[in-house]
DRENGU-137098 format. One line per 4 residues: their letters; for each residue x, y, z of C-alpha. Coordinates in Angstrom, 3 decimals, always signed. Layout:
BEGIN
A) X/Y/Z ~ ...
REM end
This chain:
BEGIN
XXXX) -10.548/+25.685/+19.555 ~ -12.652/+22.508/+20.391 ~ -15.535/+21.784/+18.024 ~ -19.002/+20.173/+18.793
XXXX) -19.662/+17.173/+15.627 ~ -22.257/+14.405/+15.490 ~ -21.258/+10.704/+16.409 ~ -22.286/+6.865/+16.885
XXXX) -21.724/+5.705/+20.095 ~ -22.160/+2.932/+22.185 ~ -22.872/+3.113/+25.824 ~ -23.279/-0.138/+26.976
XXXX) -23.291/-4.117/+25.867 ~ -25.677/-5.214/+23.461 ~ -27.402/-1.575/+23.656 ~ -28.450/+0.341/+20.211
XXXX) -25.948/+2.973/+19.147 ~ -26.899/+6.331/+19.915 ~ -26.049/+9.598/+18.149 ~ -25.035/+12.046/+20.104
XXXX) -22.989/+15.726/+20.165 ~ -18.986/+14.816/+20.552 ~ -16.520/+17.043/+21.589 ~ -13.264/+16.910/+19.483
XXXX) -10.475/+18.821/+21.031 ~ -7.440/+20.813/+19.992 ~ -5.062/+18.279/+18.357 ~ -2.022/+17.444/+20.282
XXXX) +1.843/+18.174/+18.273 ~ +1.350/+15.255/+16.148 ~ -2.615/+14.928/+15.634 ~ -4.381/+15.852/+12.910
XXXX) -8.308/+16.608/+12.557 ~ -10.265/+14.536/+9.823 ~ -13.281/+16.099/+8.070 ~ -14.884/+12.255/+7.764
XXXX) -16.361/+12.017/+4.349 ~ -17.092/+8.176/+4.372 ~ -17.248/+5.156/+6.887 ~ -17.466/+1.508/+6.313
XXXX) -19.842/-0.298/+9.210 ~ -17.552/-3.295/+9.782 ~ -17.943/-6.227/+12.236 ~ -15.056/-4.988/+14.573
XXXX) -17.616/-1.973/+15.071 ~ -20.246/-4.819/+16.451 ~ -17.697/-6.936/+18.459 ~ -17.157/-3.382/+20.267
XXXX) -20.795/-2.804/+20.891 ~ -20.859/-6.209/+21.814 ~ -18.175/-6.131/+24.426 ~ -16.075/-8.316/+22.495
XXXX) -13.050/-6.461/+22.356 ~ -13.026/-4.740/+26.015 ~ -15.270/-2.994/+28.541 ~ -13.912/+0.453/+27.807
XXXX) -17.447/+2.019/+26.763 ~ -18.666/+4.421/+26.008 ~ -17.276/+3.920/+22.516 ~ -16.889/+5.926/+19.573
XXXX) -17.697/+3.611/+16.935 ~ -16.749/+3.340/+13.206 ~ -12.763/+2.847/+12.065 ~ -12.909/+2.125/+8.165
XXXX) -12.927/+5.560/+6.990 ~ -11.907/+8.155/+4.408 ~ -11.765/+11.970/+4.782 ~ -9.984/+15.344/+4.146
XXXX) -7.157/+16.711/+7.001 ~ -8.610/+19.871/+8.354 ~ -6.657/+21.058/+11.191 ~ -2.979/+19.733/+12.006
XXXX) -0.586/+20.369/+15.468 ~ +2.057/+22.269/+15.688 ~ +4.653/+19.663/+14.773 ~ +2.851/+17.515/+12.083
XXXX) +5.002/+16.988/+9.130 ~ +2.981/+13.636/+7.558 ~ +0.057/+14.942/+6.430 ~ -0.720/+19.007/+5.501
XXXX) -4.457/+20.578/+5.730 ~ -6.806/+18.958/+2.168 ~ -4.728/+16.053/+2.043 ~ -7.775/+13.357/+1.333
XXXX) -6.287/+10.516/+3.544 ~ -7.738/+6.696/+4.550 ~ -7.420/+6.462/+8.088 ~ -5.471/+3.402/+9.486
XXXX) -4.866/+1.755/+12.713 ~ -1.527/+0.615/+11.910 ~ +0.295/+4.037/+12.592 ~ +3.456/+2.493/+12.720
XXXX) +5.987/+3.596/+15.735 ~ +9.252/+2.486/+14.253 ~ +10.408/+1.583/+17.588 ~ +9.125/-1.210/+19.285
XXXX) +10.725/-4.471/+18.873 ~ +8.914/-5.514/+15.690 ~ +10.127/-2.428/+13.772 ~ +13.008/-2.657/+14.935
XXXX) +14.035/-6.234/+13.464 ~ +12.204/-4.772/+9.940 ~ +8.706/-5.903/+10.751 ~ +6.594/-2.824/+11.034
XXXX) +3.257/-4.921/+9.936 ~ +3.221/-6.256/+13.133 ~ +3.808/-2.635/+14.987 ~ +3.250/-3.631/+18.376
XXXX) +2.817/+0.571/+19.500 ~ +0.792/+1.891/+16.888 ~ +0.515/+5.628/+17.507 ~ -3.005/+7.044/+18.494
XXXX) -4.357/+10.793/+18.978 ~ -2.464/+12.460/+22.562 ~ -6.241/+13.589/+23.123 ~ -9.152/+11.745/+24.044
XXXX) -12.730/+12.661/+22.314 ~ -15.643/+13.280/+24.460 ~ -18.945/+13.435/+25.227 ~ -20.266/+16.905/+26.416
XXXX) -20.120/+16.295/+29.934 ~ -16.829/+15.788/+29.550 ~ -17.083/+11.921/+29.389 ~ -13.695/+10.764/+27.697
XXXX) -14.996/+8.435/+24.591 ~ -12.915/+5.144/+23.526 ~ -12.643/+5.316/+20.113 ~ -12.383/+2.327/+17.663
XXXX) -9.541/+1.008/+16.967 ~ -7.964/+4.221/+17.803 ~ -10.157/+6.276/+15.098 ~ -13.751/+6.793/+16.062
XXXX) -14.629/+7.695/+12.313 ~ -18.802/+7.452/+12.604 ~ -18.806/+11.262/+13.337 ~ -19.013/+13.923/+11.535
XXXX) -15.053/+14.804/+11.894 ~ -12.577/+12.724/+14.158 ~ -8.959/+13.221/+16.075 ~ -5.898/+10.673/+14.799
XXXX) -2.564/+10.520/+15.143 ~ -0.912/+12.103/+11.750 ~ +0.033/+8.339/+10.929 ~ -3.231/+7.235/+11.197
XXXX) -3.733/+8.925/+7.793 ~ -2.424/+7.972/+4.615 ~ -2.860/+9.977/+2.038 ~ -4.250/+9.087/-1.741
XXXX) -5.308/+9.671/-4.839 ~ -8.155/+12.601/-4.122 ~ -10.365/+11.362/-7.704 ~ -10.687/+7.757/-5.643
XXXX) -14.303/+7.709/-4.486 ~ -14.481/+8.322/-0.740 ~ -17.230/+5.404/+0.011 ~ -14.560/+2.758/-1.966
XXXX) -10.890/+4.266/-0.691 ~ -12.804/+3.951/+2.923 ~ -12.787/+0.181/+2.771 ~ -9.154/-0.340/+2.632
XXXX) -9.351/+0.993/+6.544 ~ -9.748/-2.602/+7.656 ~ -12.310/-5.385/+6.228 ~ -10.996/-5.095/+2.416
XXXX) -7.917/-4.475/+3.077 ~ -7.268/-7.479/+5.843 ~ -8.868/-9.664/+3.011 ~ -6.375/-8.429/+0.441
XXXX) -3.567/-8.758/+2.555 ~ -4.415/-12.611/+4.083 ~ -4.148/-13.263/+0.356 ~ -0.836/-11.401/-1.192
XXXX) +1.054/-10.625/+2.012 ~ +0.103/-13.267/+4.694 ~ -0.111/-16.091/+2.029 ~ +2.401/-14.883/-0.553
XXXX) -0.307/-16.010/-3.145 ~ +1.907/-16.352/-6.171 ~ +0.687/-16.744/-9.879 ~ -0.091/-20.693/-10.734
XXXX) -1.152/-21.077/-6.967 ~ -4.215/-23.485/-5.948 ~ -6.391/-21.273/-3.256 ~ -9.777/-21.635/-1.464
XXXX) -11.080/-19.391/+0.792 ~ -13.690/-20.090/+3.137 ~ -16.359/-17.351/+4.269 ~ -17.483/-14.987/+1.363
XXXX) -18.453/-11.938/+3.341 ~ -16.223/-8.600/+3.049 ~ -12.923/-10.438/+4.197 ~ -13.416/-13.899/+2.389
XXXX) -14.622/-11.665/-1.179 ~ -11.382/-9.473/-0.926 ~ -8.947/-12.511/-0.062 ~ -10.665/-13.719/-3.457
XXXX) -10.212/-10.441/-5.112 ~ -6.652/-9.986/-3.553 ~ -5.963/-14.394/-5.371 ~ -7.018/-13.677/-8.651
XXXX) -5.015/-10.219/-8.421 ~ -1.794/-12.190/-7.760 ~ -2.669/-14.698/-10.479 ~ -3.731/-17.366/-8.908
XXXX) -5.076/-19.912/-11.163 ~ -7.703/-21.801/-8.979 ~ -9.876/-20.162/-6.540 ~ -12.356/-21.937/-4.641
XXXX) -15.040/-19.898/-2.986 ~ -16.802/-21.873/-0.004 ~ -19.931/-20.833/+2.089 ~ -23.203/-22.140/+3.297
XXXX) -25.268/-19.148/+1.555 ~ -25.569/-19.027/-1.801 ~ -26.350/-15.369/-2.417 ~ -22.713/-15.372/-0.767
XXXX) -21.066/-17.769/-3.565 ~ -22.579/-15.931/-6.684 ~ -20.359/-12.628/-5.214 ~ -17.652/-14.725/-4.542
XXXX) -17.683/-15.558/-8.539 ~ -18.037/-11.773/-9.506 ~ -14.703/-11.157/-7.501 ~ -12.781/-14.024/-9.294
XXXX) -13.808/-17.308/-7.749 ~ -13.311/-20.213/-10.296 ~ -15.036/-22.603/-8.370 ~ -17.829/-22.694/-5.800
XXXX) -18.130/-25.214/-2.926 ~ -21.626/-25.205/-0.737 ~ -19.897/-25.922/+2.707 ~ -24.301/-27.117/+3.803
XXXX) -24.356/-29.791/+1.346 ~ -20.697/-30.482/-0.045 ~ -17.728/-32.163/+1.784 ~ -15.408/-29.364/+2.294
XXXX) -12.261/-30.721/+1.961 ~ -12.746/-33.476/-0.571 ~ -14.057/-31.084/-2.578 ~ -11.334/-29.270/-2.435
XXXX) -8.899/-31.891/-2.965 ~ -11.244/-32.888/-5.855 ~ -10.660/-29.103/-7.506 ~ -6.767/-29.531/-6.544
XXXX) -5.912/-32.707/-8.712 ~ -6.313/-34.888/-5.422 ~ -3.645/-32.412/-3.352 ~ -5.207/-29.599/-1.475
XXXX) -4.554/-26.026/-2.403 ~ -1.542/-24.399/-1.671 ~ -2.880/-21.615/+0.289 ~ -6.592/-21.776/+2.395
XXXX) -7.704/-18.807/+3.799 ~ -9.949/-19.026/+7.113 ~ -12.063/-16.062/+6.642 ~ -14.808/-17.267/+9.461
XXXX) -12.531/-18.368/+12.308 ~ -14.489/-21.225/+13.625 ~ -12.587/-24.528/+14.790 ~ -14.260/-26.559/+12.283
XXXX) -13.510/-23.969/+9.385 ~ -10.006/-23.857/+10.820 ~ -9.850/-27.517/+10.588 ~ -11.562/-27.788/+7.295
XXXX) -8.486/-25.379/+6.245 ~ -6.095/-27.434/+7.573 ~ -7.266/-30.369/+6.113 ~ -7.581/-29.297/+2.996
XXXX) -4.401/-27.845/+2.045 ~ -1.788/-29.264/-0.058 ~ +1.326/-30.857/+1.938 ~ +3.512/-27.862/+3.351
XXXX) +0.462/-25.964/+2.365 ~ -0.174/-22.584/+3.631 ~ -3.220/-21.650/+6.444 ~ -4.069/-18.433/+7.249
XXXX) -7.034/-17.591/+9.688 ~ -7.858/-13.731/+8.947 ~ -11.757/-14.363/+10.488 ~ -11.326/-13.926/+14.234
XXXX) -12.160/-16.405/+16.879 ~ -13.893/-15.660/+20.383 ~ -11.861/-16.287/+23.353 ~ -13.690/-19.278/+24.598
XXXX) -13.080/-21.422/+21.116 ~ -10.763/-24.402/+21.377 ~ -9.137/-27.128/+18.778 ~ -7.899/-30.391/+19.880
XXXX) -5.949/-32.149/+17.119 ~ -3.213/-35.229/+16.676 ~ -0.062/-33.554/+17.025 ~ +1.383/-36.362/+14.553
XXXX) -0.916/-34.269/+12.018 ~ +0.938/-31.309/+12.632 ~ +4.267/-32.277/+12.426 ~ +3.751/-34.534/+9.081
XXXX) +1.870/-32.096/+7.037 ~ +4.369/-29.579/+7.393 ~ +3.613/-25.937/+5.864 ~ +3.191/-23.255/+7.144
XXXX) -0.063/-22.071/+9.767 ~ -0.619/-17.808/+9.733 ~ -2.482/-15.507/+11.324 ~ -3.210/-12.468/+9.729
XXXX) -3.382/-8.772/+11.326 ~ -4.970/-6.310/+9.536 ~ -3.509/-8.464/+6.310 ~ -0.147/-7.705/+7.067
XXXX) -0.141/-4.396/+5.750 ~ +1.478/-1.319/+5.368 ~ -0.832/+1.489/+4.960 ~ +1.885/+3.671/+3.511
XXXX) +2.831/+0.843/+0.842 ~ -0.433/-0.670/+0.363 ~ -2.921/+2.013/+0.335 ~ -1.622/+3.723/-2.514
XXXX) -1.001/+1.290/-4.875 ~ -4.568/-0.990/-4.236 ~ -6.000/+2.576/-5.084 ~ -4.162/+2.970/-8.033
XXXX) -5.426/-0.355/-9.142 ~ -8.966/+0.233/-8.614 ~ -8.836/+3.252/-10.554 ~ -6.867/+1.692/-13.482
XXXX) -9.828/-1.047/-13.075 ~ -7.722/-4.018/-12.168 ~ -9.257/-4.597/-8.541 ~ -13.123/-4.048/-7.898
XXXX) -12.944/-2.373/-4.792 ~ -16.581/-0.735/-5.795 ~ -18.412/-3.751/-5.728 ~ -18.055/-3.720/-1.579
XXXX) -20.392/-0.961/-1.679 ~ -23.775/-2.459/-1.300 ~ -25.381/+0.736/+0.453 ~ -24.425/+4.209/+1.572
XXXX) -26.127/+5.472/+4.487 ~ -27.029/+8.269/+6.904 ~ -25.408/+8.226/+10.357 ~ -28.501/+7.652/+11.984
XXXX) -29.119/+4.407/+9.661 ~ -26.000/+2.774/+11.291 ~ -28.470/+0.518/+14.291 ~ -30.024/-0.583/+10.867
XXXX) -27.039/-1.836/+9.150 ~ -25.998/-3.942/+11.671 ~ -28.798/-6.194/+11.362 ~ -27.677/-5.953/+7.875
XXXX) -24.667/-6.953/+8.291 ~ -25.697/-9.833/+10.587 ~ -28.113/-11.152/+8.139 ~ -25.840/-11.524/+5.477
XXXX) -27.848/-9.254/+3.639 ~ -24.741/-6.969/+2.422 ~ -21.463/-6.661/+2.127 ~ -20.808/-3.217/+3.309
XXXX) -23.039/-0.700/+4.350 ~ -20.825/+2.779/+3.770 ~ -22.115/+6.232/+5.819 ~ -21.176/+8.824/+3.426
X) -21.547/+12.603/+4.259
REM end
């Protein structure tokens, strides 16, 4: 039977998020129902309530979650009722054309719920990212759930959803950070911190945190930054040439996506240096460069999606290390919230004033 469960929603651009009754419906052969026990507030959620990401509204905010499976379809086989899962939105097909050449990061069909959410009135809600987490229980696809260790902590296992884990990733699988490697990483919010994190996990040996706010920088250090640059008073990229023995680092991770931070990247790699731009760009942003550059520095220049991961390979074992205390994963957690405090931690977010704000039932 359909059940009646609170949720954020946004009805329109640039309007506050409401919370309202949702209607979650029977799940379909292969979805699953998620008793949601914690949700990150990530910047995705804003870009949606923005209208940066499409005009699809009203939307069911909220994607970086944790939970316990409640109610499965008939033909679920993935994930069985308790299982305490992290919800992904890389529920990989394994038969478009990127699986099939042995590339499922870049799944280009990701499975979603056969059901749509809605509103009591029967409007049909767009959830994010294909999850719609900030309620009270949501409907995924049974590979939108991984499941993992049930003594991780909700409000940390939650972050590996998206912001944490596309940080981690830009760093080990994107960049193939490697021990001995020179990195900087440029943008210290969630994403830039957890590149850092994901560096100094891989054994990198220099890691150069850069921002413009310094609050930003002294969490940069607690993750493993071994050098701070202030990007409002400081040369970027002679600095981090200077911190590089005059090269460039190997890898430079583009956690803002601006053109100039993009360029600053560029520029201050190492020849055949790696760049990878995890911080996403609005549509209307341009670069105009020499071409000449391009061709004689050589390397290699990434994007990163969702850190090139594989929730079924990566969740587990970036658990695993936070409990064994090897990766920090509970230093994200500046705040857990109500639902109804979620309006609030936007501005939060927006002021720099946190890393992540968690909702936790």
């Amino acid at each position: 039977m359909s059940e009646t469960v609170r949720g954020v929603i946004a009805r329109a651009i640039g309007a506050p998020v409401e919370v309202v009754d949702v209607v979650i419906p029977d799940p379909g052969p292969h979805d699953v129902v998620v008793r949601v026990q914690s949700c990150g507030v990530c910047h995705t959620d804003l870009h949606y309530r923005e209208g940066g990401i499409n005009d699809e509204f009203p939307f069911l905010l909220g994607h970086e979650a944790a939970g316990v499976v409640e109610t499965v379809g008939a033909a679920v086989t993935h994930v069985a009722t308790g299982d305490f899962v992290v919800l992904n939105w890389r529920a990989v097909c394994g038969e478009c054309r990127a699986c099939r050449r042995g590339r499922p990061w870049y799944c280009f069909a990701s499975n979603n719920a056969s059901k749509k959410m809605t509103l009591t009135d029967g409007t049909e809600l767009s959830p994010a990212l294909g999850i719609g987490a900030f309620a009270d229980k949501t409907l995924v696809h049974e590979g939108q759930c991984t499941k993992i260790d049930p003594e991780a902590d909700p409000a940390v296992a939650g972050l590996l959803g998206c912001g944490v884990m596309a940080g981690i990733g830009a760093a080990v699988n994107t960049g193939n950070v490697s021990r001995g490697d020179t990195v900087a990483v440029i943008g210290c919010g969630g994403v830039g911190d957890a590149a850092i994190a994901g560096a100094r996990l891989a054994g990198a040996r220099t890691i150069i945190a850069i921002d413009r706010d310094p609050r930003k920088l002294a969490w940069a250090t607690d993750f493993g930054a071994t050098h701070t640059v202030d990007a409002s008073a400081e040369d970027v990229v002679a600095r981090i040439q200077e911190l590089t023995d005059g090269f460039g680092a190997d890898v430079v991770i583009d956690a803002v996506g601006r053109p100039e931070t993009w360029k600053q990247a560029f520029y201050g790699r190492d020849l055949a240096g790696t760049v990878v731009l995890v911080g996403v760009p609005t549509p209307d942003m341009t670069i105009e460069m020499p071409l000449i550059d391009l061709f004689s520095r050589g390397g290699a220049l990434k994007s990163s999606w969702y850190g090139d991961c594989l929730p079924e390979r990566d969740f587990p074992v970036l658990v695993d290390l936070y409990r064994q205390g090897r990766l920090p994963l509970d230093r994200f957690v500046t705040e857990r919230i109500a639902l109804d405090e979620v309006e609030r931690a936007f501005t939060a977010m927006h002021t720099g004033e946190v890393l992540r704000s968690v909702v936790v039932w």
